[in-house]
N, C-alpha and C positions, 0 to 999 in steps of 0.2 A: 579191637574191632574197628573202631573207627579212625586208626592208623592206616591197616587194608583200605579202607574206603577212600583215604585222603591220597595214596599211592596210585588207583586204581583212574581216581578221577581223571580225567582230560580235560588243559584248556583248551576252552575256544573262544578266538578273539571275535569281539562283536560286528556282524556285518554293514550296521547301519543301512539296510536297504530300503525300509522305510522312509527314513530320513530322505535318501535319495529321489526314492519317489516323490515326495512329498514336494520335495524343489524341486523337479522337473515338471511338475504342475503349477505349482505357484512361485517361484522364484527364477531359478534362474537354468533355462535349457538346456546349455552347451555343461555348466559347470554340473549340473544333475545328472545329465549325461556321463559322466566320466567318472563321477562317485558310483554311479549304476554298476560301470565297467569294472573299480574297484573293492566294491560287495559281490561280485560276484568271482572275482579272483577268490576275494577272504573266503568264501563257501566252501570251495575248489580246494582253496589251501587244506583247510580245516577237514573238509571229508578225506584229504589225502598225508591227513597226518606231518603237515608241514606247518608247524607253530611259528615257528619265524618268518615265513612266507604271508605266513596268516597276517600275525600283528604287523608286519610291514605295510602289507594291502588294506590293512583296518585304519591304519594312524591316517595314510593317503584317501582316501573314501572320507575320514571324518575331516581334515582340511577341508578337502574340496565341498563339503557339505555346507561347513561354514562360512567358506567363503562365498556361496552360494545363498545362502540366507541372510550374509551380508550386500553382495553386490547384488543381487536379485531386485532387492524393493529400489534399492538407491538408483538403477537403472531404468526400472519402470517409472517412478518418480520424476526425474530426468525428462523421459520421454513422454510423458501425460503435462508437461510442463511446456515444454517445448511445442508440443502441437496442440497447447491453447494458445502460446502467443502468436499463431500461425493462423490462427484465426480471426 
């Protein structure tokens, strides 16, 4: 029985659109922006039965997330630095 079930099963690579979101509110715009573009390819994939499509657009989507969470604060910082010594 639970051979059927392990056969039957579908993956699906994870969209991270959360995440996305999450950074294009508080981190980083342009880079949330294009993880967006990339979760929602992964959805796309995934409802059209394209696994490799999927996890390709997932792995892409979770970079750009990261790097997003990375460069986001470090740029904000930057720029709240910058325009105090501007005062």
């Amino acid at each position: 029985m639970k051979a059927s079930m392990a056969e039957d099963e579908v993956q699906v690579a994870p969209t991270y659109f959360w995440w996305s979101a999450f950074n294009i509110c508080f981190c980083c715009l342009p880079l949330g922006s294009c993880a967006i573009y990339y979760s929602n390819k992964v959805k796309t994939a995934n409802q059209g039965g394209d696994i490799e499509g999927a996890k390709e657009a997932s792995k892409k989507a979770m970079i750009l997330n990261i790097l997003a969470l990375i460069c986001g604060p470090i740029l904000i910082t930057l720029y709240i630095l910058n325009y105090r010594e501007k005062k």
